[in-house]
C-alpha positions as CSV (number, residue, x, y, z in Angstrom):
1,X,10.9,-21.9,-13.9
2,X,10.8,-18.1,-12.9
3,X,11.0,-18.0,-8.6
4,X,8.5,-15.8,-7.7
5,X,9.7,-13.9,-4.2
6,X,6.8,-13.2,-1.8
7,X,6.9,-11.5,1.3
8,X,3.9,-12.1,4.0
9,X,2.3,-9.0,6.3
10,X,0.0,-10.3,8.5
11,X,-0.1,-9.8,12.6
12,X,-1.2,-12.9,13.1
13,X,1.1,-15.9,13.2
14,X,-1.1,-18.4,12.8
15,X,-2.1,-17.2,9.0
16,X,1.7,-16.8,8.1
17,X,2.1,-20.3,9.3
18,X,-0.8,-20.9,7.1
19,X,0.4,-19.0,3.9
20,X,3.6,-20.7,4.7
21,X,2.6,-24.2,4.5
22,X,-0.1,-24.0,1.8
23,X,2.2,-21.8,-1.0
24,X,5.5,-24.1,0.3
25,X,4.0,-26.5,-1.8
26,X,4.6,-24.2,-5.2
27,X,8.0,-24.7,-6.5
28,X,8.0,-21.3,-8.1
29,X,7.0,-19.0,-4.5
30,X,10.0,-18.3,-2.7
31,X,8.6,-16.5,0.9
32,X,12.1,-14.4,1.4
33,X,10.0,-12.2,4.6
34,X,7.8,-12.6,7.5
35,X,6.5,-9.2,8.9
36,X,3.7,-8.1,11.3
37,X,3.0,-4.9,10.7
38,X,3.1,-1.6,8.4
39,X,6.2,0.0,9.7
40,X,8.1,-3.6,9.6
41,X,7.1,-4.1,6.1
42,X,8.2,-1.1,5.0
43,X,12.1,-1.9,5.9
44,X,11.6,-5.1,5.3
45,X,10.8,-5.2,1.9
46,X,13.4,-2.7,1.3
47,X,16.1,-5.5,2.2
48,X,14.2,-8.5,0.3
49,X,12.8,-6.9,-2.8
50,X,9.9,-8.9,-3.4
51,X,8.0,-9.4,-6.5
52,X,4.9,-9.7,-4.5
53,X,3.5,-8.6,-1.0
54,X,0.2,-10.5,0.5
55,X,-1.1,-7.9,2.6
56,X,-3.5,-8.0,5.6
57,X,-5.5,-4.2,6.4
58,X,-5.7,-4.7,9.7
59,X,-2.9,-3.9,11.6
60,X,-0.9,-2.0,14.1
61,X,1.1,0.5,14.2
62,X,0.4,1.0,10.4
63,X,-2.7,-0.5,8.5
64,X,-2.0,-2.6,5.2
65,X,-4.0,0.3,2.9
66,X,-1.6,3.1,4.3
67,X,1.3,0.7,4.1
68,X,0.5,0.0,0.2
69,X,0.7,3.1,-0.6
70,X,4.0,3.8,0.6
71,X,5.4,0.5,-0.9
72,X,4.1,1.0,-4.5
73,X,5.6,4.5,-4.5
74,X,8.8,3.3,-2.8
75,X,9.1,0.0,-4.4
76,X,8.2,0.4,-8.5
77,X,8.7,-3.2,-9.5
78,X,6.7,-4.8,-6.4
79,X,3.4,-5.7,-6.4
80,X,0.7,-6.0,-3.7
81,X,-2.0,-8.0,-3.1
82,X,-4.4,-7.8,-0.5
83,X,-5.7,-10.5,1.5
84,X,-8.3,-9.5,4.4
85,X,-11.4,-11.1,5.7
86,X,-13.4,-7.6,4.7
87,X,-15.2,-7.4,1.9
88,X,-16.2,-4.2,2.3
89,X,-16.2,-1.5,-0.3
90,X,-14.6,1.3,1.2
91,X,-11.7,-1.3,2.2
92,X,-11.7,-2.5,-1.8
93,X,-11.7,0.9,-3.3
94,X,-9.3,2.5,-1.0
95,X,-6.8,-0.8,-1.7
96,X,-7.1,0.1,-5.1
97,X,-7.0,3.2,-5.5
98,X,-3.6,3.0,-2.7
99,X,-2.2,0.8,-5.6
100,X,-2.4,-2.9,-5.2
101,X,-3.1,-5.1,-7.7
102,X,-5.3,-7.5,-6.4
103,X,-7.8,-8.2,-3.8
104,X,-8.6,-11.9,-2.3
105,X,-10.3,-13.2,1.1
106,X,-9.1,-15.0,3.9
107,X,-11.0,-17.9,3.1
108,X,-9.4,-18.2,-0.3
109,X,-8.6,-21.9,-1.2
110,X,-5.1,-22.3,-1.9
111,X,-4.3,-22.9,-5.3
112,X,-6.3,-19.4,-5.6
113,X,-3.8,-17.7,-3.7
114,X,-1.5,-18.9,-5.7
115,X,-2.8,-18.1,-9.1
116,X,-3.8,-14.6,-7.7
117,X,0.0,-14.3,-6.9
118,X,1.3,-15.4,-10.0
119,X,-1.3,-12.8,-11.7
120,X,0.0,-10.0,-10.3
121,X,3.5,-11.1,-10.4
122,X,2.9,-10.9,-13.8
123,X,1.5,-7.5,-14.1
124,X,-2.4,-8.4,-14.1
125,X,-4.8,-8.1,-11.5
126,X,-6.9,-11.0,-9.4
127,X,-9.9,-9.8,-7.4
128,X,-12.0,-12.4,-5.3
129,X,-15.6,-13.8,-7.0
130,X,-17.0,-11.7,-4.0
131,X,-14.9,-8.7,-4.1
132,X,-14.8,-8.4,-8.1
133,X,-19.1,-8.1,-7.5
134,X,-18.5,-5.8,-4.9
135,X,-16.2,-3.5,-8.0
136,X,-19.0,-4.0,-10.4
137,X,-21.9,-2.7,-8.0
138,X,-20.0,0.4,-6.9
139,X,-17.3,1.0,-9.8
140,X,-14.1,2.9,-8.1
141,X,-14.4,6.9,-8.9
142,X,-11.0,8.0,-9.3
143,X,-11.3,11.4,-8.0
144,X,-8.2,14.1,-7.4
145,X,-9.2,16.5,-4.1
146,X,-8.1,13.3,-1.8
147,X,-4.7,13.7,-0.3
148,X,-3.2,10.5,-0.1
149,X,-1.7,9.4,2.6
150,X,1.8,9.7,1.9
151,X,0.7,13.7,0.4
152,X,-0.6,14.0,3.5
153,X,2.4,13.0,5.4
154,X,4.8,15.2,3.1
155,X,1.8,18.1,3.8
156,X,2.9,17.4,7.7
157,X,6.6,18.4,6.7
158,X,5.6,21.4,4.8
159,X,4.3,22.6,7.5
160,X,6.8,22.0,9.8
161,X,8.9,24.1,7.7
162,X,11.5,21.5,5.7
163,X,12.3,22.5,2.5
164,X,11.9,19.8,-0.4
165,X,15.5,18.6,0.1
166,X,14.8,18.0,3.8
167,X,11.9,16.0,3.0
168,X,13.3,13.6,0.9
169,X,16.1,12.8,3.0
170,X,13.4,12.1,5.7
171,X,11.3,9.9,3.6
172,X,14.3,8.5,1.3
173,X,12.8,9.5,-1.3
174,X,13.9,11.6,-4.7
175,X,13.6,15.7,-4.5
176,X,12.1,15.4,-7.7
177,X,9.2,13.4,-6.3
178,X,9.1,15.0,-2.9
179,X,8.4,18.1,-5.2
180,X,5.7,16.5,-7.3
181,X,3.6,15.6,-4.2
182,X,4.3,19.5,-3.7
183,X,2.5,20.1,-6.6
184,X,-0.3,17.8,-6.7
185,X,-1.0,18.5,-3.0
186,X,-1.2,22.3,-4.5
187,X,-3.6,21.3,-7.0
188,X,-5.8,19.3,-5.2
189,X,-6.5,21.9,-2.0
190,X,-6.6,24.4,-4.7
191,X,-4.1,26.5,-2.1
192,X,-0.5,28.3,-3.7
193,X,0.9,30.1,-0.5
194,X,2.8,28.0,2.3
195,X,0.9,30.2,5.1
196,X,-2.8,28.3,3.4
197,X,-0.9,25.4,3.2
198,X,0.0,24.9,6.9
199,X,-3.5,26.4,8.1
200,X,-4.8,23.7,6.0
201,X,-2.0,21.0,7.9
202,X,-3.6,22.4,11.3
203,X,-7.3,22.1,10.7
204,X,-6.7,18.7,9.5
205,X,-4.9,17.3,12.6
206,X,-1.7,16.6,10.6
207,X,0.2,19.4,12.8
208,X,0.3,20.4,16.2
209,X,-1.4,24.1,16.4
């Protein structure tokens, strides 16, 4: 029997506790982290590789959506499922389109929290009854002139003037995809020169003025 490692992100202690005791009772979930928000997660999922993250949205410091993001670019192997009392479906599409793989309620029964991790630990996707309606009456438009968060993050370097190599050592992450966010951010904003680029930063808030 496969261990699957899951790491819990949730500001509340009371629903680790929760997860804790209710997925303790699976031979095959290993919890290897406890975190309570965005920024923890991020370094500590860095140290416990885990197969799958159940992620509350909201948070401090850094909400679960942004945090997603980050993770699935950071972390290619990981997975992240999302487990929040919101059903609604700005929440849902901007979870998925962020990356994760699955979507399920707070008041999810158990052994469905369990199945929904083993789903995604295995490269499918589990959505909540509720949440999957919620997919089918709005379908998720996948559209391209949305900076993402972490594009608009690197966008926030560019215009502070770091060069691509800069960047990556920043964000420890490649050059090569430090320069890919380059270009999509490019493409996107439909802007070429680094002076558009950083007038762009400024009107959006990302920079000083």
């Amino acid at each position: 029997m496969q261990t699957i490692k899951v790491m819990l992100v949730d500001d509340h202690p009371m629903v680790q506790d929760g997860l804790v005791a209710c997925l303790s009772y699976y031979e095959d979930i290993e919890i290897v982290g406890r975190c309570n928000d965005g920024p923890e997660a991020l370094n500590k999922a860095k140290e416990c590789l885990p197969d799958v993250i159940l992620m509350d949205i909201s948070m401090p410091s850094m909400n679960g959506l942004d945090a997603t993001e980050v993770l699935i670019e950071s972390l290619k192997t990981t997975k992240v499922l999302i487990f929040s009392m919101h059903e609604n479906a700005e929440f849902v599409k901007t979870a998925v389109q962020a990356g994760a793989s699955g979507y399920i309620l707070k008041d999810t029964n158990s052994e469905e929290v369990y199945q929904a991790i083993k789903a995604v630990a295995n490269g499918k996707s589990h959505f909540s009854s509720s949440i999957a309606k919620v997919l089918l009456e709005k379908p998720i438009e996948q559209t391209n002139d949305r900076l993402t968060t972490r594009e608009q993050m690197i966008l926030s370097y560019i215009a502070k003037g770091q060069s691509s190599k800069e960047i990556a050592k920043s964000l420890d992450i490649s050059f090569r995809t430090v320069e890919a966010h380059r270009r999509n951010i490019k493409s996107k904003l439909q802007i070429e020169s680094l002076a558009e680029l950083v007038r762009y930063a400024v009107n959006q808030g990302l920079v000083a003025n």
